[in-house]
C-alpha positions as CSV (number, residue, x, y, z in Angstrom):
1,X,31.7,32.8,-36.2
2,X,30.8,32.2,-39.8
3,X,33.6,30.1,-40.5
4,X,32.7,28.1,-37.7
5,X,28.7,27.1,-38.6
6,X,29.8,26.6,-41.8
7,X,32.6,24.0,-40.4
8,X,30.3,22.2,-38.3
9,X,27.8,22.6,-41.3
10,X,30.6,20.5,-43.8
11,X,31.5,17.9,-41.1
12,X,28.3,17.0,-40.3
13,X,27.0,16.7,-44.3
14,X,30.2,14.5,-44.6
15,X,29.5,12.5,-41.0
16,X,26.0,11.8,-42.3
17,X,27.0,10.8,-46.2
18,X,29.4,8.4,-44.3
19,X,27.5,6.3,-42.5
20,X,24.8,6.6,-45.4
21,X,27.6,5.3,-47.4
22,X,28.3,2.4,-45.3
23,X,24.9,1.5,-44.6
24,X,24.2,0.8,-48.2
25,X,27.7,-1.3,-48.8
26,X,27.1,-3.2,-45.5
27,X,23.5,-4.3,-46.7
28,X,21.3,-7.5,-45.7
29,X,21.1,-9.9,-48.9
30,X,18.6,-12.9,-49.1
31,X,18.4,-16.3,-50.1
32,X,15.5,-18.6,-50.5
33,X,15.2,-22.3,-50.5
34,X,11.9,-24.3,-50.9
35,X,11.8,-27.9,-49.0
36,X,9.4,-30.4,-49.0
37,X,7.9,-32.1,-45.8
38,X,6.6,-35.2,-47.1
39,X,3.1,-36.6,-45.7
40,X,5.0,-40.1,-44.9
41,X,7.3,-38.0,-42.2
42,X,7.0,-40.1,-39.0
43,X,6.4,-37.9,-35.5
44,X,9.4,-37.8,-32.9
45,X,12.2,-39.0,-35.1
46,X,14.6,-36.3,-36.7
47,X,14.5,-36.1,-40.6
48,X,16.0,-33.9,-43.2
49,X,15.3,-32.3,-46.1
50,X,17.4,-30.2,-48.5
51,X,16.9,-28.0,-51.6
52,X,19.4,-25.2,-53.9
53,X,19.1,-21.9,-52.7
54,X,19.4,-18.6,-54.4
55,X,19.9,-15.1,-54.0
56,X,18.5,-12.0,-56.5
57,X,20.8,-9.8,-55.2
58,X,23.8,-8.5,-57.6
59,X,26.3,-9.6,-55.7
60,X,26.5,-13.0,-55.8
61,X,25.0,-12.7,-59.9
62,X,27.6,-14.1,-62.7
63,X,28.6,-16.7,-61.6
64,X,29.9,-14.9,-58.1
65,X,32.1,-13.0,-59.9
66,X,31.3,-10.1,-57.7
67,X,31.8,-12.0,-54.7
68,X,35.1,-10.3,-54.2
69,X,33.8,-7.1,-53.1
70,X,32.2,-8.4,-50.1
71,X,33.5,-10.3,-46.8
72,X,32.5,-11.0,-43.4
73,X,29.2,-12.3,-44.2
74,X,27.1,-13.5,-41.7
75,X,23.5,-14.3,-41.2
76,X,21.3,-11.7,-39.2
77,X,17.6,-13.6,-39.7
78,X,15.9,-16.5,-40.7
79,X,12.5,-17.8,-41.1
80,X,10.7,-20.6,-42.5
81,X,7.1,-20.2,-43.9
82,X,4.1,-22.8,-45.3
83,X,4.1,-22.2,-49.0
84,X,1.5,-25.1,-50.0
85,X,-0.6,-25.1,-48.3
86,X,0.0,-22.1,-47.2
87,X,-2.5,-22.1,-44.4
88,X,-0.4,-25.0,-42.9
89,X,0.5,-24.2,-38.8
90,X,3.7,-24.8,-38.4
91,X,3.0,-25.8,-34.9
92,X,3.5,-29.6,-36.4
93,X,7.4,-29.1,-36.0
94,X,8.8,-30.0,-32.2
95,X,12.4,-28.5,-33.6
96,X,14.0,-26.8,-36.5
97,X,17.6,-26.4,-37.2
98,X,19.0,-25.2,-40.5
99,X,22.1,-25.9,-41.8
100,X,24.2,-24.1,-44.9
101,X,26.1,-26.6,-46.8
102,X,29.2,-26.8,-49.1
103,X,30.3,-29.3,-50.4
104,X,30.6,-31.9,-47.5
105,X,31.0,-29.2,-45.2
106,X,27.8,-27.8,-43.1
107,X,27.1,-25.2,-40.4
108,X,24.2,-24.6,-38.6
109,X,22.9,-21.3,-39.2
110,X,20.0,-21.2,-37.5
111,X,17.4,-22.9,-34.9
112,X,14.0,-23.1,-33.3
113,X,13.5,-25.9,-30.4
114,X,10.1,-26.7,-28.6
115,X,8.1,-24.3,-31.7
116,X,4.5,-23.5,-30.0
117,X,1.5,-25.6,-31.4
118,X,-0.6,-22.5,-32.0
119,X,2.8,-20.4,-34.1
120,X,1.0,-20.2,-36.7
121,X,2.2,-20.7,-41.1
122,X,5.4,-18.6,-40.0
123,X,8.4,-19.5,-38.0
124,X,11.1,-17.0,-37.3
125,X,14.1,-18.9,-35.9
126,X,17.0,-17.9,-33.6
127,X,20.0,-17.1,-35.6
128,X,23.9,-18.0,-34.6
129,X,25.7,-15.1,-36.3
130,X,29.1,-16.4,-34.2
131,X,30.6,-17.6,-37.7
132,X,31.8,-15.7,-41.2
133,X,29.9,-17.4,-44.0
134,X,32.1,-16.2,-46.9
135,X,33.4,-19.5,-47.7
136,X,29.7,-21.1,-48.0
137,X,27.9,-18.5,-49.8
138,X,31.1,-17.4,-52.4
139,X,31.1,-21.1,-53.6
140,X,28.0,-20.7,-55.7
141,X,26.8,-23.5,-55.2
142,X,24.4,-22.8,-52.1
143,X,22.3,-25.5,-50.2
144,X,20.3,-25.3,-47.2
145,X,19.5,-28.2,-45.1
146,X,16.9,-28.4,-43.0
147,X,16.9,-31.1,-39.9
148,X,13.3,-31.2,-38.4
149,X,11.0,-33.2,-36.0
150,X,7.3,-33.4,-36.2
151,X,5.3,-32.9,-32.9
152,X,2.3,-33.5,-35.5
153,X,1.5,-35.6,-38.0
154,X,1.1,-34.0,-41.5
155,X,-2.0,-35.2,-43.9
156,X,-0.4,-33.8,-47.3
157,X,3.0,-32.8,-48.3
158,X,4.0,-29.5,-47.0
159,X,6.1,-27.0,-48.7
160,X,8.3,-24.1,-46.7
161,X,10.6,-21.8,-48.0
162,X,13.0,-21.0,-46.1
163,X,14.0,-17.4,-46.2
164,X,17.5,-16.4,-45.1
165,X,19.1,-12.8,-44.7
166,X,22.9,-12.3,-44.5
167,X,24.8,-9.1,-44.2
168,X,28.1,-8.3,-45.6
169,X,31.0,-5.7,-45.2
170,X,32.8,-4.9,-48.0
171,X,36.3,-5.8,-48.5
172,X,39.5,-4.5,-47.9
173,X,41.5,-3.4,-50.7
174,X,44.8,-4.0,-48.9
């Protein structure tokens, strides 16, 4: 009977430590990118705007020479948020959709369509994790564009930063 307690006692330390294991390797990483909403931007028509983003997360430090350790990746949130000013309601967008790009390729990533007047200086938008990232977010180069259109009129320009989390698995070793 011993034996037996102690058994289930050792399978379930190394059950646990397992999926402890894999809950730190397959992790969320972040990227930021800050945009500006000029003043100018007319109401009702759809207009871009695209900035760099970057990540502080070791993986994709160096240069991406750690981005072999990692596939899979897709996103798992988004949101965009008034930075200056910050008090700005993001109620003046009708639509959001944001777009990873590389190179001339783009995918859309995320999206937020007929966005409440009263939401508030944070918009958390609806995420299409159908697609593997890898290719976009290995290249090093990252850029994030953002296709918009005003409901509201802005009186200043208005910077957001768009936040964007990803997860990753790592990869095989086959």
């Amino acid at each position: 009977m011993k034996k037996v307690i102690t058994g289930l006692f050792v399978l379930t330390a190394v059950i646990t430590s397992c999926a402890t294991v894999q809950s730190i390797v397959k992790s969320t990483f972040p990227y930021t990118s800050t945009l500006i909403i000029p003043a100018s931007s007319e109401t009702g028509k759809t207009l871009t705007a695209t900035s760099s983003a970057s990540s502080f997360d070791e993986i994709f430090t160096g240069n991406g020479s750690n981005t072999s350790q990692i596939s899979q990746v897709r996103i798992n949130s988004a949101k965009i948020e008034a930075e200056n000013p910050s008090n700005q309601n993001l109620g003046v967008f009708k639509s959001v959709q944001v777009y990873l790009l590389n190179g001339a390729n783009q995918t859309l990533v995320a999206s937020r369509k007929d966005v409440s007047t009263t939401v508030g200086n944070s918009l958390v938008l609806d995420v299409d994790n159908s697609k593997f990232l890898d290719d976009y977010l290995k290249s090093g180069n990252v850029k994030v564009r953002v296709e918009y259109v005003l409901q509201n009129g802005l009186n200043v320009d208005l910077s957001v930063k768009a936040s964007l989390g990803f997860n990753a698995s790592p990869a095989s070793t086959n």
